[in-house]
N, C-alpha and C positions, 0 to 999 in steps of 0.2 A: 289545523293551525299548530297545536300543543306536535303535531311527528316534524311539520316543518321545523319549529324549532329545536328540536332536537338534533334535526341534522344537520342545521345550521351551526350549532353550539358542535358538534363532532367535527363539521369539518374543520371549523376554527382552530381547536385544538388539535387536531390532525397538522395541518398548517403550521402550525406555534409548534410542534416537534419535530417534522419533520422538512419543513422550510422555511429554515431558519430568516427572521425578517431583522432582525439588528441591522441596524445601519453603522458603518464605521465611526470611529471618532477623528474627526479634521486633524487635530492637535498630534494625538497621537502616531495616524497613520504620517502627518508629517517627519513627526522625528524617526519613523523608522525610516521611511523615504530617504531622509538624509543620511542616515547612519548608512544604508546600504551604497549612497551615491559614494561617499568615501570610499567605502573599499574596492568598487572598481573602477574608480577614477585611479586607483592604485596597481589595475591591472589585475587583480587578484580574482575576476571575475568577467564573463563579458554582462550578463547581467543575472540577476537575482530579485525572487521576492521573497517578502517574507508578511508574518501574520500573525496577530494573536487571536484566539477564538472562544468564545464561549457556550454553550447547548445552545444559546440563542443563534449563534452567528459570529460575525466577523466582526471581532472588538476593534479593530483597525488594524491596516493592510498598505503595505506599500510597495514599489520596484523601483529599479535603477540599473540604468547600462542598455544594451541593445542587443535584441532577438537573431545578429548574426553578426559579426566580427566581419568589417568592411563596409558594414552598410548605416544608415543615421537611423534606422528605424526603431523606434523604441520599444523595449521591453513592458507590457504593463501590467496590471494586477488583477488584469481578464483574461493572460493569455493562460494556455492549457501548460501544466508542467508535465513530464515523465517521473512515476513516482518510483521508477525500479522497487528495489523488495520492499521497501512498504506497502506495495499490492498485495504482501503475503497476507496483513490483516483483515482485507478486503479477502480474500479468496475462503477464508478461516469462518468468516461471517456467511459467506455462501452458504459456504458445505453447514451451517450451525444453522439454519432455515431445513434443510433436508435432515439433519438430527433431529429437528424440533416436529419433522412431520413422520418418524419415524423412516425413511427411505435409507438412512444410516445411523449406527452408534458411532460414540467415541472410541470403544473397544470393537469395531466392524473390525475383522482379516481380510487381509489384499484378499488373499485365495476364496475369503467367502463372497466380496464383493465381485469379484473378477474371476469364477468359478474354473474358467479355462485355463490359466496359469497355472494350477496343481502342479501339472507335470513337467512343466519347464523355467520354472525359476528355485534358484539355490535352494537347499531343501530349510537354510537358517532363515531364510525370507516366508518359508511356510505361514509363520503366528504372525509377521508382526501387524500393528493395528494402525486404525485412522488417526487415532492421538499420539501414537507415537512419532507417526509421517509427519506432524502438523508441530509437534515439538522439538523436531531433529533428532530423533532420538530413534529412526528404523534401521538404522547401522546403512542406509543404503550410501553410495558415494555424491558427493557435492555437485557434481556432475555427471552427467551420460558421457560417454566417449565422443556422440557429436549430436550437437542439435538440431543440426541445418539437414541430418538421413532421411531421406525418404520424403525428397521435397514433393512429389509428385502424389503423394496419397492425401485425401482429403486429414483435416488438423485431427479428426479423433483417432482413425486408424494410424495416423503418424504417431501420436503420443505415443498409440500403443503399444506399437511397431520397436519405438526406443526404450521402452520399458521391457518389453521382451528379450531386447537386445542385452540391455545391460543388470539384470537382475539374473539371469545363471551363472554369474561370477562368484565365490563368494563373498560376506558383505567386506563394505569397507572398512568398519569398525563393530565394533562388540555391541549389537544391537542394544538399545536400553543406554549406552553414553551417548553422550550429544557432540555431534558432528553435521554444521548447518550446511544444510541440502538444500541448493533448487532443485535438485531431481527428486525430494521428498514430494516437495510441495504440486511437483505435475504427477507424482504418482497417488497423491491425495484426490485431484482431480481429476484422474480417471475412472476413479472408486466413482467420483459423484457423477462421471457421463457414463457408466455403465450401468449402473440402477436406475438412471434418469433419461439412458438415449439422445439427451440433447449436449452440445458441448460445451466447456465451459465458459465460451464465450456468450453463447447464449443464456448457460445462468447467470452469469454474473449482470447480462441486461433487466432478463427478468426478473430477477431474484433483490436485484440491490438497485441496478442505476436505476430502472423505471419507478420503483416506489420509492426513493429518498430525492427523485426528481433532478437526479444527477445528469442534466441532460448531454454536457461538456463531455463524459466520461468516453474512453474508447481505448483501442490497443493499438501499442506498438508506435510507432513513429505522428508524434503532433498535427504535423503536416506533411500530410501524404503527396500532395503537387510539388514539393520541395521549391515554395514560392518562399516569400518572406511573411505568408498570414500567421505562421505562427512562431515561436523561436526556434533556431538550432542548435542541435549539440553541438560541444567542442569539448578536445582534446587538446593537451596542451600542456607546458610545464614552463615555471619562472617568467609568468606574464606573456606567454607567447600563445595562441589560439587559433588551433586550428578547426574550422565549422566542420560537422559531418553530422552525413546519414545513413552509417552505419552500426544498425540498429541490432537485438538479439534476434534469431530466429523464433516464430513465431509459435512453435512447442514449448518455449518458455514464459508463455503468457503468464501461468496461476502464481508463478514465482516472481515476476518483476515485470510487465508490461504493462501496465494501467496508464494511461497520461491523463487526467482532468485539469479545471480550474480551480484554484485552491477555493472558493467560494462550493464550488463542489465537493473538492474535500472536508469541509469542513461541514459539508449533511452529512459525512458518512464518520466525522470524527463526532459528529454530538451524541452520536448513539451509547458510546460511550461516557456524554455528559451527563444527558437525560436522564429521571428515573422511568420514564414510560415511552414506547414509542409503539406503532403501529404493526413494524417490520419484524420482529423478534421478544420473547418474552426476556425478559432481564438474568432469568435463570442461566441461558445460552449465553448471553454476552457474559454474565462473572464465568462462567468456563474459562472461555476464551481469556480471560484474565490470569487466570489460575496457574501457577507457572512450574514446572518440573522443573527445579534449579533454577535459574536465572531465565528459561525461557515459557512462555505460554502458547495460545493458539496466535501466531502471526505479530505475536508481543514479546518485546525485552521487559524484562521488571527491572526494579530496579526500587528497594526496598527502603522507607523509612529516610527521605527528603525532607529537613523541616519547613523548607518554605511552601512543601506540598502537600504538608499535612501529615505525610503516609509515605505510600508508594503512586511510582509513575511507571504510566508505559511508554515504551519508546521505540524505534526504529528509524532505520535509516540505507539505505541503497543508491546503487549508482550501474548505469552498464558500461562507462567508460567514457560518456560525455554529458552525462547528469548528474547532479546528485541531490538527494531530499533527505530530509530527517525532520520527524517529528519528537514531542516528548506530549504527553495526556499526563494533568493532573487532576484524576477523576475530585479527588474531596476537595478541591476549591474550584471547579467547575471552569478549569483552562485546556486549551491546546497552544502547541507555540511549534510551528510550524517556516522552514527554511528552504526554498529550493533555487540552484544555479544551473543555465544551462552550458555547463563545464563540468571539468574533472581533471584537474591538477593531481597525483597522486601521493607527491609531498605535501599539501596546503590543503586543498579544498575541505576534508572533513574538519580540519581546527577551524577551518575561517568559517563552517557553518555553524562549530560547536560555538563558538563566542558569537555569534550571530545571535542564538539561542540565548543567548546566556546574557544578550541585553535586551532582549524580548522581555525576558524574565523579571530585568528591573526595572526597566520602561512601565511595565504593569505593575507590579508587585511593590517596586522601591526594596528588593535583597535579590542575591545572587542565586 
């Protein structure tokens, strides 16, 4: 009796950290509802949710507008978003489960992970390491020359295949400054499907969606039938919207393909609420916080906020017909989180920064 409850009492708290049970607040998610129904009733979006969160869960959550430009179907606060490079934090956390098991350091070399490259990439690419990949800081270029090469090889030998390709150049930049890379961040993760044999797609299942119970989670394009179950991107500039499903190529996953529900998102933003979880010891995630200049592992800092206590981390991404951005304030136990299935390139990022920015006092009561 005394081991059943015990395990009764674990899994509880297991549960209480790592899925999250807060219930929204009525009030609250009201007025976000409304605030967001404004702006694109203004055209400034086709729709939008947005969120406040806590380690527990989802302080309240609202949407507004519709999941495809032409159609009544509505947008709502279950559908799955596209999180473009805020996946980078998610991919960061991966690879920091395989640090924590030893299978990589922070200071791992491409060449020691990936033994076969010695003799065919730049010889200034020789040293550099996983944390440098992971903080923009391996001089390699922002991009490959093309993502969509080598459509025909299974997703690990492709990765590898474009990493070969464009790493005997020399680098792009002075290794050691920061110059932000998606092609860091797929070349981070091939470090981790080479010690590990399985792709990163597959870690990222086993390693994160399956224990934080992120069931929503997946790559690449929402809805894959191109029906209206779930929203579509659009394109578009000065209120005009154009729906599409043209998505990244699928070698750019580690750097920006994630799409979940933001209730999903928001098990994997507690991790950084929490002080205990199941997934990772706390030591790994302050890494990942820990920032080379302005940047960390798959994190913006962003230092000494007074309504945050401290500092926040933050991100934000788009692949041309999404956009999201979050901000974490670890010392008073928030997330405030924005996504629209658009991409205006005049407007969109201000209209999510002040999105954010009344999340902020909506909770808080200051800017």
């Amino acid at each position: 009796m005394r081991n059943q409850l015990i395990i009764l009492l674990f899994f509880l708290a297991f549960c209480q950290t790592v899925y999250p049970q807060q219930k929204p607040d009525p009030k609250k998610s009201d007025a976000i509802g409304k605030a967001l129904s404004e702006l694109v009733s203004n055209d400034k979006a086709p729709g939008m949710i947005a969120a406040i969160i806590s380690g527990d869960g989802i302080i309240a959550i609202g949407s507004a507008g519709v999941r495809k430009m032409g159609s009544d179907i509505p947008m709502t606060c279950n559908d799955l978003a596209h999180l473009a490079s805020c996946t980078k934090a998610m991919t960061c956390t991966m690879i920091a489960t395989l640090v924590a098991e030893g299978k990589l350091d922070w200071e791992t070399k491409l060449i020691d992970a990936i033994p076969e490259l010695r003799g065919s990439i730049h010889p200034d690419y020789q040293s550099i390491t996983l944390w440098q990949l992971l903080t923009h800081r391996a001089g390699v270029p922002s991009n490959p020359k093309a993502w969509w090469a080598y459509s025909k090889k299974e997703i690990m030998a492709k990765r590898l295949a474009i990493l070969e390709d464009n790493l005997s150049s020399p680098p792009a930049t002075q290794p050691g400054e920061f110059n932000y890379s998606n092609f860091g961040y797929v070349i981070a993760a091939c470090m981790a499907e080479k010690v590990t044999g399985s792709s990163w797609e597959t870690l990222m299942k086993q390693r994160l969606f399956d224990p934080l119970g992120m069931s929503s989670a997946g790559f690449g394009v929402p809805d894959k039938h191109q029906s209206i179950a779930q929203p579509w991107g659009h394109s578009g500039s000065g209120g005009t919207w154009q729906p599409s499903t043209s998505y990244d190529a699928e070698a750019i996953g580690p750097a920006g393909e994630i799409h979940c529900s933001i209730a999903d998102w928001a098990k994997f933003l507690s991790l950084f609420l929490v002080s205990k979880n199941p997934i990772l010891d706390k030591t790994y995630l302050n890494k990942l916080v820990e920032p080379v200049g302005f940047y960390a592992g798959g994190w913006g800092i962003i230092e000494d906020r007074p309504w945050a206590n401290g500092k926040v981390l933050t991100h934000n991404g788009s692949n041309g017909i999404w956009y999201a951005t979050v901000i974490v304030a670890t010392k008073i136990d928030r997330a405030y989180v924005v996504v629209t299935n658009s991409r205006d390139f005049s407007s969109t990022e201000d209209l999510c920064s002040q999105m954010i920015n009344k999340l902020i006092t909506m909770d808080l009561g200051t800017n």
